[in-house]
VEXTI-25963 format. One record per atom (N, C-alpha, C): residue number from 0; residue in one letter; atom name; x, y, z. Coordinates in steps of 0.05 Angstrom, whole numbers, plus 5000, padded with zeros to 4 digits. Example, Ala and Ser with C-alpha at 12.3 -4.5 7.8 and 13.67 -1.06 7.14 Angstrom:
residues 2
<node resi="0" resn="a" name="N" east="5264" north="4886" up="5156"/>
<node resi="0" resn="a" name="CA" east="5246" north="4910" up="5156"/>
<node resi="0" resn="a" name="C" east="5264" north="4934" up="5156"/>
<node resi="1" resn="s" name="N" east="5257" north="4955" up="5142"/>
<node resi="1" resn="s" name="CA" east="5273" north="4979" up="5143"/>
<node resi="1" resn="s" name="C" east="5258" north="5001" up="5157"/>
***
This chain:
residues 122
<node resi="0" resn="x" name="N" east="8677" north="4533" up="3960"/>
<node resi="0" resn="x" name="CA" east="8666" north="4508" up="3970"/>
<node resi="0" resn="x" name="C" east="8666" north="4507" up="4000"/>
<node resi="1" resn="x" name="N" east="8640" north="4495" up="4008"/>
<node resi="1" resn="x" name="CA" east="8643" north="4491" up="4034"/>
<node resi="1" resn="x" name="C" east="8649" north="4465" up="4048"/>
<node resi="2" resn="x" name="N" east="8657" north="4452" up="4059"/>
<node resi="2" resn="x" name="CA" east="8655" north="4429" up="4079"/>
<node resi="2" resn="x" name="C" east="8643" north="4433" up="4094"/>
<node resi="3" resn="x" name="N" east="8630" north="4409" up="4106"/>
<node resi="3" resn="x" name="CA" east="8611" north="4401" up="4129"/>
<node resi="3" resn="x" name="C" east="8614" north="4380" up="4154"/>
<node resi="4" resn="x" name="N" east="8620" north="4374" up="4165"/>
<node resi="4" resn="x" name="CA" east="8628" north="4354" up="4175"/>
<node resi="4" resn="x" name="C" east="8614" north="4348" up="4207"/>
<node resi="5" resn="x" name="N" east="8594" north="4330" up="4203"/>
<node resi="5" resn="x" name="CA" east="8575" north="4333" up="4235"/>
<node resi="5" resn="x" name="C" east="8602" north="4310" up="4253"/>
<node resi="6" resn="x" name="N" east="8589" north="4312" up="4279"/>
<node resi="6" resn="x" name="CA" east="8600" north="4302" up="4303"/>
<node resi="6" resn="x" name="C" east="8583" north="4295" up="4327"/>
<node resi="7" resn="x" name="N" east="8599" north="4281" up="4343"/>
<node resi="7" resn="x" name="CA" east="8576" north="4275" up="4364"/>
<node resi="7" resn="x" name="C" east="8558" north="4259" up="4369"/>
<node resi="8" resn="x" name="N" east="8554" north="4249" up="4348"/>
<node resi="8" resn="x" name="CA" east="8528" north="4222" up="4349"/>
<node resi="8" resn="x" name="C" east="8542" north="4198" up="4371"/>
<node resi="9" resn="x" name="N" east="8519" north="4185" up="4372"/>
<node resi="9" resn="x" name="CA" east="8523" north="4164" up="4384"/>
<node resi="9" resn="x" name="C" east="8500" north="4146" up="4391"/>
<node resi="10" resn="x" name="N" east="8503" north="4121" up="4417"/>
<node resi="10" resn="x" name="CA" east="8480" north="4113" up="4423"/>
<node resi="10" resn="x" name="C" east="8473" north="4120" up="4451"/>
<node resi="11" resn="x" name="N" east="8450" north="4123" up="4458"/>
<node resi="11" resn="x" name="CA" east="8431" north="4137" up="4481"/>
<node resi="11" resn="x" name="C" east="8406" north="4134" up="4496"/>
<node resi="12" resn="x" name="N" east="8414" north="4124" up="4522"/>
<node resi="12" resn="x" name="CA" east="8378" north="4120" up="4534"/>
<node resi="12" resn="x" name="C" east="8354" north="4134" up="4527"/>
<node resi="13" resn="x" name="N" east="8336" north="4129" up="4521"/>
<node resi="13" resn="x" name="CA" east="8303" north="4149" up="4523"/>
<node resi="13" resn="x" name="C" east="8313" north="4164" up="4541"/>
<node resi="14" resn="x" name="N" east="8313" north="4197" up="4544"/>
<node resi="14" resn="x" name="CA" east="8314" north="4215" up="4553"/>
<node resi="14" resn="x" name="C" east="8332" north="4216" up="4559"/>
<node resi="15" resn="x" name="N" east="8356" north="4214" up="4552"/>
<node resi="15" resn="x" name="CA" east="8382" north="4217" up="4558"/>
<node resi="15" resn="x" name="C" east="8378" north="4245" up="4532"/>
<node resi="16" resn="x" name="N" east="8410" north="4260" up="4530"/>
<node resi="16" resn="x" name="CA" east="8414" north="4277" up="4516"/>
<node resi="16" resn="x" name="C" east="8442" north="4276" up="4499"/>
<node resi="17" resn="x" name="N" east="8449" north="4277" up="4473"/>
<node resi="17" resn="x" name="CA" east="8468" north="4294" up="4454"/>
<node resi="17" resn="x" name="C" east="8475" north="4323" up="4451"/>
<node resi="18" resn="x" name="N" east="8492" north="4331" up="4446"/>
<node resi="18" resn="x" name="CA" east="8503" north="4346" up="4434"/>
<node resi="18" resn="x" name="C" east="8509" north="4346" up="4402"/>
<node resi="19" resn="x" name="N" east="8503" north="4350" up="4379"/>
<node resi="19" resn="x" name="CA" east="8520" north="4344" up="4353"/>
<node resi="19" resn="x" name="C" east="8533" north="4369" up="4353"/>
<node resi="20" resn="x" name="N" east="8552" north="4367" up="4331"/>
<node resi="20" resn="x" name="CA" east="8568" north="4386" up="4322"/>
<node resi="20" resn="x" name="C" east="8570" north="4390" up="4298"/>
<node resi="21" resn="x" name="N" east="8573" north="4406" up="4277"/>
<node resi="21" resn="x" name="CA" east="8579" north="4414" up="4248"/>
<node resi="21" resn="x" name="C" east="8597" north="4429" up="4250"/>
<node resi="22" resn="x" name="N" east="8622" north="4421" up="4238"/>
<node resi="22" resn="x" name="CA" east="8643" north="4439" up="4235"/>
<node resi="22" resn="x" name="C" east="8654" north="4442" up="4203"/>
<node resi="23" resn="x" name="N" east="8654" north="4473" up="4193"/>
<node resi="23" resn="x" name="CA" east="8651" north="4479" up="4170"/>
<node resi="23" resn="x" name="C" east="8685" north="4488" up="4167"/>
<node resi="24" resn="x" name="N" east="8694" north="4482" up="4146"/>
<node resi="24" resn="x" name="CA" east="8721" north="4487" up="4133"/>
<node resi="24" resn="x" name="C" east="8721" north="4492" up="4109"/>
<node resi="25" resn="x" name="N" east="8742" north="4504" up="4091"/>
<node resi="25" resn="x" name="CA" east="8745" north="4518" up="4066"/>
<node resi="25" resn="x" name="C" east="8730" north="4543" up="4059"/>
<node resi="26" resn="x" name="N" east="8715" north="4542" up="4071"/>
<node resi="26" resn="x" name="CA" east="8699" north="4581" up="4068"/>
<node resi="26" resn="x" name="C" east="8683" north="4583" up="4096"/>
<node resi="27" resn="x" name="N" east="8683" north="4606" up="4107"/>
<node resi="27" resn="x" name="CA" east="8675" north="4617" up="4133"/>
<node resi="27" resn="x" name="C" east="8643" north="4611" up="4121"/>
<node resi="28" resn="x" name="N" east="8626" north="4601" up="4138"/>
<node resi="28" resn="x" name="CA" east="8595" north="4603" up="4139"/>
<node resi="28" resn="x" name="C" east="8585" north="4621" up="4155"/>
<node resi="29" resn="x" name="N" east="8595" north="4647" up="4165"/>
<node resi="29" resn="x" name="CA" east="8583" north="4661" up="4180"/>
<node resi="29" resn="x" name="C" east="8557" north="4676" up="4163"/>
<node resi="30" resn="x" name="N" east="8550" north="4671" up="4136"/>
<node resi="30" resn="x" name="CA" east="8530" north="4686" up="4125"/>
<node resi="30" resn="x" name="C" east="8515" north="4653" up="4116"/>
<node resi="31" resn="x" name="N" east="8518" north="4649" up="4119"/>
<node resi="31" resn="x" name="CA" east="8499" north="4614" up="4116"/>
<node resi="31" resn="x" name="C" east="8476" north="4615" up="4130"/>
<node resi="32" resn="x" name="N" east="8447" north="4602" up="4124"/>
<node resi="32" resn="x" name="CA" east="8430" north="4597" up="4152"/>
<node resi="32" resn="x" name="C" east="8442" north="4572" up="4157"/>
<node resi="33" resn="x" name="N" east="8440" north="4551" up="4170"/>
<node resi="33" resn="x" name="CA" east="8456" north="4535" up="4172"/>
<node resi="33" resn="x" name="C" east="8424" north="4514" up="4184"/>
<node resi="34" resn="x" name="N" east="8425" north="4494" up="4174"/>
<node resi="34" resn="x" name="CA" east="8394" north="4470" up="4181"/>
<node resi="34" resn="x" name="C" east="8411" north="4445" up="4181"/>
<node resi="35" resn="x" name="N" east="8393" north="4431" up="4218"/>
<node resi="35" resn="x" name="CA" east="8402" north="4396" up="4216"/>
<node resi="35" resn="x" name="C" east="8371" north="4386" up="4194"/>
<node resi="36" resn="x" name="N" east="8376" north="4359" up="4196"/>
<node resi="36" resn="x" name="CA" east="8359" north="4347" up="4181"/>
<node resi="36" resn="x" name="C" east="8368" north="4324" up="4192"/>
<node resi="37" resn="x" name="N" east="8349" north="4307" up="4189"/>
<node resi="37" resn="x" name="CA" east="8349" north="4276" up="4196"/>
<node resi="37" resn="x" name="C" east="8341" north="4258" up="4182"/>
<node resi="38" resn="x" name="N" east="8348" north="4232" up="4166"/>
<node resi="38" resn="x" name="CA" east="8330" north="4208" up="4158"/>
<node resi="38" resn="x" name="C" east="8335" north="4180" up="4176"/>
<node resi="39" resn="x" name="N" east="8310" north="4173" up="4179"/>
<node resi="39" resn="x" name="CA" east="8312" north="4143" up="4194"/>
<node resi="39" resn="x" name="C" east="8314" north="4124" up="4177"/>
<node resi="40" resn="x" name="N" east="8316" north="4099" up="4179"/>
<node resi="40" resn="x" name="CA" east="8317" north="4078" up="4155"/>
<node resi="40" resn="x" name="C" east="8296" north="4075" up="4158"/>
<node resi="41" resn="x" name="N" east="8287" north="4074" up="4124"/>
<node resi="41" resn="x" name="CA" east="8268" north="4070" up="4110"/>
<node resi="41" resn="x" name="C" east="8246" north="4091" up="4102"/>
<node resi="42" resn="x" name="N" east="8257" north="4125" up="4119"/>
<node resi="42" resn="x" name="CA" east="8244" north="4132" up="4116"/>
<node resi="42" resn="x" name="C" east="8259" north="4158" up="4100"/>
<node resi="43" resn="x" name="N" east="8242" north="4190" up="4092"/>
<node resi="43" resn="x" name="CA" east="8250" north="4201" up="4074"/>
<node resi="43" resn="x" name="C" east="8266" north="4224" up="4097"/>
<node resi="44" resn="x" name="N" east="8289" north="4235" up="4086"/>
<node resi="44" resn="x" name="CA" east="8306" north="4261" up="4109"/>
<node resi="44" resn="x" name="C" east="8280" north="4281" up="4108"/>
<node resi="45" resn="x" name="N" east="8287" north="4292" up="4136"/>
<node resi="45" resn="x" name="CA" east="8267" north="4312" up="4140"/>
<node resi="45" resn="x" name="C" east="8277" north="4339" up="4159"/>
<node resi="46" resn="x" name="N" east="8263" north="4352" up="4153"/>
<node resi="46" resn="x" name="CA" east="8275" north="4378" up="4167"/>
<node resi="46" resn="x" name="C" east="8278" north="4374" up="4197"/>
<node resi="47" resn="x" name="N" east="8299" north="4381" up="4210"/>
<node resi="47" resn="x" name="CA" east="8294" north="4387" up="4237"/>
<node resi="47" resn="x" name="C" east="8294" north="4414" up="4257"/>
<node resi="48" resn="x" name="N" east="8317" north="4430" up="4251"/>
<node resi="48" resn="x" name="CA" east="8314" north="4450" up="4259"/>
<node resi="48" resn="x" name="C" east="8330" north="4467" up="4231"/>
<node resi="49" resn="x" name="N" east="8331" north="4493" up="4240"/>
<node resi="49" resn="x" name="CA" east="8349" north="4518" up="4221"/>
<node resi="49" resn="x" name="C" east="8356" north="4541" up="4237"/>
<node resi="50" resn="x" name="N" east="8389" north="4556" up="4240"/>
<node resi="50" resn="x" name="CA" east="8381" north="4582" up="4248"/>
<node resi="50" resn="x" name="C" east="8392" north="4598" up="4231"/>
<node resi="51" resn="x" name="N" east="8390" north="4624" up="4228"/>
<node resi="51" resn="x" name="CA" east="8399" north="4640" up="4213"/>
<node resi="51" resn="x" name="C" east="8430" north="4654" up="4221"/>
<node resi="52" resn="x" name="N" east="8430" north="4661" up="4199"/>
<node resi="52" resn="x" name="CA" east="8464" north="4667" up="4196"/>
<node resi="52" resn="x" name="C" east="8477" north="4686" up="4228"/>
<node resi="53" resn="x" name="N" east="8460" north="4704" up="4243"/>
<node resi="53" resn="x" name="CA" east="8457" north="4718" up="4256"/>
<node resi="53" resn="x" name="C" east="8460" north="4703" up="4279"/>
<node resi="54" resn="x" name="N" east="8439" north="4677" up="4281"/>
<node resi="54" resn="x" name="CA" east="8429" north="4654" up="4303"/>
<node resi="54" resn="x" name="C" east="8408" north="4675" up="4315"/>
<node resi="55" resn="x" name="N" east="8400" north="4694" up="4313"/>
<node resi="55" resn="x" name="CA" east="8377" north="4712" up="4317"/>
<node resi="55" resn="x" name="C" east="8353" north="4690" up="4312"/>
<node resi="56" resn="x" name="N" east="8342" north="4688" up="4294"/>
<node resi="56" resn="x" name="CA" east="8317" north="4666" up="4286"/>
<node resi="56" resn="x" name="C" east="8335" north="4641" up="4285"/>
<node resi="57" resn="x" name="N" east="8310" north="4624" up="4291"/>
<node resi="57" resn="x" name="CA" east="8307" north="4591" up="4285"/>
<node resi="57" resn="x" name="C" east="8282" north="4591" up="4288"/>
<node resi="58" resn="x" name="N" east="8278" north="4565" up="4282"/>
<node resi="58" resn="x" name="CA" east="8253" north="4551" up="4272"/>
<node resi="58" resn="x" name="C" east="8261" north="4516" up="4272"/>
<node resi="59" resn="x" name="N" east="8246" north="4507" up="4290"/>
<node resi="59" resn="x" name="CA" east="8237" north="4474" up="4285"/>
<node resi="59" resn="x" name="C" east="8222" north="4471" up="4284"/>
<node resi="60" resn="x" name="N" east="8224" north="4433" up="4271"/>
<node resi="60" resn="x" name="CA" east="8207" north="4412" up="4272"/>
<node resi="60" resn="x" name="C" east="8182" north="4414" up="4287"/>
<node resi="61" resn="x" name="N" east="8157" north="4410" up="4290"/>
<node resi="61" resn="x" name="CA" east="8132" north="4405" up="4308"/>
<node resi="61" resn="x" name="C" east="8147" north="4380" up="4335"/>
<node resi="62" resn="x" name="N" east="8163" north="4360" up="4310"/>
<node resi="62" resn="x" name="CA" east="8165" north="4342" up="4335"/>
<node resi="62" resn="x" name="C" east="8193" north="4341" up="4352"/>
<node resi="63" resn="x" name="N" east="8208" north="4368" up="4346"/>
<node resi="63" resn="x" name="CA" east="8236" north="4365" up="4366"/>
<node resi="63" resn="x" name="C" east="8231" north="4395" up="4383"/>
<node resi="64" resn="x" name="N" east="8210" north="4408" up="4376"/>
<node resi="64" resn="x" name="CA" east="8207" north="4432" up="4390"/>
<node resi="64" resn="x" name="C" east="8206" north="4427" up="4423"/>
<node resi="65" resn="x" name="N" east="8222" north="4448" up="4441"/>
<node resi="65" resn="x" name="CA" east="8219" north="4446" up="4466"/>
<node resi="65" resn="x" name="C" east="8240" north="4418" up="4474"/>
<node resi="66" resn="x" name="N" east="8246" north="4407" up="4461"/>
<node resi="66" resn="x" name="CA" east="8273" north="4392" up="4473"/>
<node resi="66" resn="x" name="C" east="8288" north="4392" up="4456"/>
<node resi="67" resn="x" name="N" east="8302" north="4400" up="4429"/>
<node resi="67" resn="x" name="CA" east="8320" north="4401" up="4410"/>
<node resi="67" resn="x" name="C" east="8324" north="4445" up="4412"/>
<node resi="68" resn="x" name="N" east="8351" north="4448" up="4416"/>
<node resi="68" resn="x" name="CA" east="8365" north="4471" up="4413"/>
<node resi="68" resn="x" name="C" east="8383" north="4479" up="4393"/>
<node resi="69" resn="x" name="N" east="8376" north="4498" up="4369"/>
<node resi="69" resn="x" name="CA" east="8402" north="4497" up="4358"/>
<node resi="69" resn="x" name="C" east="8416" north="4525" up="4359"/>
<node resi="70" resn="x" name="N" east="8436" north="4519" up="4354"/>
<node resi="70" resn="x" name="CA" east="8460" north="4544" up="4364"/>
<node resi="70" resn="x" name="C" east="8483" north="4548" up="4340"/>
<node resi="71" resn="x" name="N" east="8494" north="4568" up="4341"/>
<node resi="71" resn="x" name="CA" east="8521" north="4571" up="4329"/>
<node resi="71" resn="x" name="C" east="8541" north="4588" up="4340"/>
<node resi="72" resn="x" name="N" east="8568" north="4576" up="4330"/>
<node resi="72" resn="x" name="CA" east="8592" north="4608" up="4343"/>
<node resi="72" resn="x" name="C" east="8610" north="4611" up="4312"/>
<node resi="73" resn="x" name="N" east="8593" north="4626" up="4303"/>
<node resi="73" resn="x" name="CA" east="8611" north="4637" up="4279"/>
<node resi="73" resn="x" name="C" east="8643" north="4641" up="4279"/>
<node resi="74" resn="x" name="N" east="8652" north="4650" up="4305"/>
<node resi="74" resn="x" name="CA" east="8681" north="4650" up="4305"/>
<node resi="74" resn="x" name="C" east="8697" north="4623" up="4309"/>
<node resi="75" resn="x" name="N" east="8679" north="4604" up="4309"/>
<node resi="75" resn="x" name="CA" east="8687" north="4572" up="4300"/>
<node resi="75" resn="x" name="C" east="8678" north="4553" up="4282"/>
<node resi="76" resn="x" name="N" east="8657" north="4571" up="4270"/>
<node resi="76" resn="x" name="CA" east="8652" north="4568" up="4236"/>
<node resi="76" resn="x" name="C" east="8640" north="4533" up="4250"/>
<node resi="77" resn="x" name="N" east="8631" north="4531" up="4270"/>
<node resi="77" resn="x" name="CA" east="8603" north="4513" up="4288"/>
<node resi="77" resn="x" name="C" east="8580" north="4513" up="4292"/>
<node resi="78" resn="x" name="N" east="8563" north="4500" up="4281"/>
<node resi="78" resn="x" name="CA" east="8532" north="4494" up="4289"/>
<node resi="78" resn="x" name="C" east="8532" north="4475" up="4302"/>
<node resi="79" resn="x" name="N" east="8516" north="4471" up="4319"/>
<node resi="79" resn="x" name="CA" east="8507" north="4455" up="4348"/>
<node resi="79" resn="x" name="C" east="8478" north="4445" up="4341"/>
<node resi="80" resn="x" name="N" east="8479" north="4429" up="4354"/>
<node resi="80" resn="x" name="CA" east="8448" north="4416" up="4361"/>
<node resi="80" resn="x" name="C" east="8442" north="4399" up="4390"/>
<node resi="81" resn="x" name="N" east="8434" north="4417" up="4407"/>
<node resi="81" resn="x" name="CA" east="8429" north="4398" up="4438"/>
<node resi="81" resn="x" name="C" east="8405" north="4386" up="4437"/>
<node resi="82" resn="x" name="N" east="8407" north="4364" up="4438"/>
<node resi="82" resn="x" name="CA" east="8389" north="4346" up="4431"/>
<node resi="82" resn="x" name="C" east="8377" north="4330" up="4466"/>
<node resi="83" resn="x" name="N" east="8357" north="4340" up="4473"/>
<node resi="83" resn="x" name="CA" east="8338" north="4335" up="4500"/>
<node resi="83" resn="x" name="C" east="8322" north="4321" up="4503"/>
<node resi="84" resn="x" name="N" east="8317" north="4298" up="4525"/>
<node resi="84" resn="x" name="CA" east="8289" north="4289" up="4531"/>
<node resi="84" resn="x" name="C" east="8285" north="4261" up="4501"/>
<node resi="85" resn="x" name="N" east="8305" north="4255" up="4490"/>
<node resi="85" resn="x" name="CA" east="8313" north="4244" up="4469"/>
<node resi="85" resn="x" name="C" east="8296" north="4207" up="4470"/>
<node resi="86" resn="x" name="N" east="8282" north="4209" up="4451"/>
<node resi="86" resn="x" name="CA" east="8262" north="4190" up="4443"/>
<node resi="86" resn="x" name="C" east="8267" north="4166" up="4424"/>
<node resi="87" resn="x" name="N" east="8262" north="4143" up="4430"/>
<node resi="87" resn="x" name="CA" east="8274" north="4131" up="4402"/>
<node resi="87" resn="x" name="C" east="8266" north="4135" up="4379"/>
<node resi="88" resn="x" name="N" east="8246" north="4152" up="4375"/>
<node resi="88" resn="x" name="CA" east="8230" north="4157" up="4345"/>
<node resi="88" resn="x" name="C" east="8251" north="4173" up="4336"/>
<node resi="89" resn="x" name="N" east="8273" north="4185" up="4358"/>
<node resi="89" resn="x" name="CA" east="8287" north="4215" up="4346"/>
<node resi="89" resn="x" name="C" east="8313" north="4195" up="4330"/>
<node resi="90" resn="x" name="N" east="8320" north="4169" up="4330"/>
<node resi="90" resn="x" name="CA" east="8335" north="4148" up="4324"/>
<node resi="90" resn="x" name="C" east="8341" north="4157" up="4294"/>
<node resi="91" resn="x" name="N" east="8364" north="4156" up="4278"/>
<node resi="91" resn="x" name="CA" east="8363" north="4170" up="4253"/>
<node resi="91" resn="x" name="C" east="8390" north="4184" up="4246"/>
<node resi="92" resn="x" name="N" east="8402" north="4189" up="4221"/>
<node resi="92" resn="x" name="CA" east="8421" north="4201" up="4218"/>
<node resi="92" resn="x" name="C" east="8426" north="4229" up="4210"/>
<node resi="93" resn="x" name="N" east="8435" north="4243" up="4219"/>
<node resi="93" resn="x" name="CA" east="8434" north="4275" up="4230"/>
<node resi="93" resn="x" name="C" east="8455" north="4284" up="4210"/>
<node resi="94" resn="x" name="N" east="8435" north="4301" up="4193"/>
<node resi="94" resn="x" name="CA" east="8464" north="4315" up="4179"/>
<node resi="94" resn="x" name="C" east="8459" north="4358" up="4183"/>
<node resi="95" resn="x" name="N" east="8474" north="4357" up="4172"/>
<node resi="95" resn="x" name="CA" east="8474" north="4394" up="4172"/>
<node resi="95" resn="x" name="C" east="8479" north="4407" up="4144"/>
<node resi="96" resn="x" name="N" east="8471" north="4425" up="4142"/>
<node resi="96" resn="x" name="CA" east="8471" north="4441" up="4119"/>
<node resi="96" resn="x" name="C" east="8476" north="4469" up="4118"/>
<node resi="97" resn="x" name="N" east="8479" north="4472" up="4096"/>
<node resi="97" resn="x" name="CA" east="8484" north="4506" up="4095"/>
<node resi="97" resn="x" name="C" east="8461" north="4520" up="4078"/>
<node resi="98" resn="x" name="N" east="8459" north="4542" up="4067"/>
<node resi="98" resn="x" name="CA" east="8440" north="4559" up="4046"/>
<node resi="98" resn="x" name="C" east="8446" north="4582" up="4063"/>
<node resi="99" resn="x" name="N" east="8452" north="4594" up="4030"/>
<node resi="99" resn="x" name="CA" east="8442" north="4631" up="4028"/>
<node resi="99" resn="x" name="C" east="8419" north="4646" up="4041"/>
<node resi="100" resn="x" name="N" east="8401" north="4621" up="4050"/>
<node resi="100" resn="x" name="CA" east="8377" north="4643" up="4055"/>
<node resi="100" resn="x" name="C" east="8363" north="4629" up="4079"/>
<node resi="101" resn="x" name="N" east="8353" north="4640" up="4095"/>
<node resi="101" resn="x" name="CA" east="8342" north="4619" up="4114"/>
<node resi="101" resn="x" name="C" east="8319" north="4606" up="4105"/>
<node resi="102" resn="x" name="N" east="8320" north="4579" up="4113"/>
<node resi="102" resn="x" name="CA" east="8296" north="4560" up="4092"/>
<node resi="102" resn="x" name="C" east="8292" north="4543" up="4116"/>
<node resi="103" resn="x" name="N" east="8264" north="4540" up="4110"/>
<node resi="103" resn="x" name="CA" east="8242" north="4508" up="4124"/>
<node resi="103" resn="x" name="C" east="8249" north="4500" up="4109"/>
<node resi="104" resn="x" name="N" east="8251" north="4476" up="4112"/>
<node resi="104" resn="x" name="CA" east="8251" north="4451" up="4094"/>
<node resi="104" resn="x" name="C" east="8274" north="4438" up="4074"/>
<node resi="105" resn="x" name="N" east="8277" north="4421" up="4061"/>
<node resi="105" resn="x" name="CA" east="8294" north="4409" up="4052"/>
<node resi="105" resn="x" name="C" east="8310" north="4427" up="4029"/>
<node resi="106" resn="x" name="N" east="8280" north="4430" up="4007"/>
<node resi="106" resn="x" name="CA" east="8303" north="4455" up="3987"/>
<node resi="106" resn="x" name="C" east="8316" north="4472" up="3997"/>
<node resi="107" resn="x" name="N" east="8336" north="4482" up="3969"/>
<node resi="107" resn="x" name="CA" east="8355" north="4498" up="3973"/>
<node resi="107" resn="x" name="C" east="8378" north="4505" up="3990"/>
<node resi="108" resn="x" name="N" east="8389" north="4485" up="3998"/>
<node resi="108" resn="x" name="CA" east="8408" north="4480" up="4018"/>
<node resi="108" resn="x" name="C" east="8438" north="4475" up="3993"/>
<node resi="109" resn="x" name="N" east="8450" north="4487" up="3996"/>
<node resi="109" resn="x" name="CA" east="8477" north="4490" up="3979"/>
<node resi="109" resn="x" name="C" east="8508" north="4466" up="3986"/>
<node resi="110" resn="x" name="N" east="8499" north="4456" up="4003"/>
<node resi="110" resn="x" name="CA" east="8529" north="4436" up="4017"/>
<node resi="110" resn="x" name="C" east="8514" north="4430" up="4040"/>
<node resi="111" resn="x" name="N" east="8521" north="4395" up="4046"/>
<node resi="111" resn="x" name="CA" east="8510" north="4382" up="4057"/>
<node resi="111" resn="x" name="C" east="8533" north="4360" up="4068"/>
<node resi="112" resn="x" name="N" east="8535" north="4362" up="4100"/>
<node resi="112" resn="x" name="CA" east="8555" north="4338" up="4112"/>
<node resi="112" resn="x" name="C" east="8541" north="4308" up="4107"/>
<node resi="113" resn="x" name="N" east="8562" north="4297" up="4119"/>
<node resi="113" resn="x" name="CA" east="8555" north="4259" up="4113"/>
<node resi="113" resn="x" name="C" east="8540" north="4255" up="4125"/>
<node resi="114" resn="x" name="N" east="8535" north="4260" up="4148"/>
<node resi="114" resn="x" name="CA" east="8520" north="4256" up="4174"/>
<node resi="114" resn="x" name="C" east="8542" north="4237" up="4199"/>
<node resi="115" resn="x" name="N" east="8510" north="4234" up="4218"/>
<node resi="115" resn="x" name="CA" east="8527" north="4220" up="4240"/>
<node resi="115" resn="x" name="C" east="8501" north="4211" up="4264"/>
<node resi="116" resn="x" name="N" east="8507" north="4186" up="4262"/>
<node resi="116" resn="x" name="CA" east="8487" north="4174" up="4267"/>
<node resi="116" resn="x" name="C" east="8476" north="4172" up="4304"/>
<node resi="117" resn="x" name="N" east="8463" north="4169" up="4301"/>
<node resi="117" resn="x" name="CA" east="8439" north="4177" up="4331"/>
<node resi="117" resn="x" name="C" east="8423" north="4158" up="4331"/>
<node resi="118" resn="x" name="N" east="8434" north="4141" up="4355"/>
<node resi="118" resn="x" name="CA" east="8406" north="4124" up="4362"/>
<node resi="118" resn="x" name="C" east="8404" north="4122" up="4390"/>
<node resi="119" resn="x" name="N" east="8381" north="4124" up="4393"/>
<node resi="119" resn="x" name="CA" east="8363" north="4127" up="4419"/>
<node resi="119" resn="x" name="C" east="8348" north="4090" up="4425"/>
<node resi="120" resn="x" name="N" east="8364" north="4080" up="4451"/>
<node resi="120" resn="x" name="CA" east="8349" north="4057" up="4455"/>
<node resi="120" resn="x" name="C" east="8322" north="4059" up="4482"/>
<node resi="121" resn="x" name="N" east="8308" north="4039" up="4478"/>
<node resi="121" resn="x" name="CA" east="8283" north="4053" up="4508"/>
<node resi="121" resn="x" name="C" east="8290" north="4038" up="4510"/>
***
């Protein structure tokens, strides 16, 4: 079993910037791809970014590309998310995930944190 546990949220000017954190306990995720995801109220979670177990590849969102970074340090069993240039549309609760395999999108993600909430005021 894995744990998940994000960090870091908070509240934040239009173009101000975050950091989140995912910190994984009970089994090492260094072979995990590891994906944030976001839902706003009212609306459905959606992919945001993913990198692979390696942090070699990632892949985002159309709309966090070029100001959202994601990262990991396997020897702290941590995924990151620097969050840039930060918009109130980006307003929403940020969770992280794990999977076997690196994936777009919502399926197949194996363990999933609570989240941690992000809001962006203009």
């Amino acid at each position: 079993q894995v744990q998940l546990v994000e960090s870091g949220g908070g509240l934040v000017q239009a173009g101000g910037s975050l950091r989140l954190s995912c910190a994984a306990s009970g089994r090492t995720v260094s072979s995990y791809a590891m994906g944030w995801f976001r839902q706003a109220p009212g609306k459905e979670r959606e992919f945001v970014a993913v990198i692979s177990w390696s942090g070699i590849r990632t892949y985002y969102a159309d709309s966090v590309k070029g100001r959202f970074t994601i990262s990991r340090d396997n020897a702290k069993n941590t995924v990151y998310l620097q969050m840039d240039s930060l918009k109130p549309e980006d307003t929403a609760v940020y969770y992280c995930a794990a999977s076997n395999e690196l994936r777009v999108g919502l399926r197949g993600y194996d363990y999933w944190g609570r989240g941690t909430q992000v809001t962006v005021s203009s």
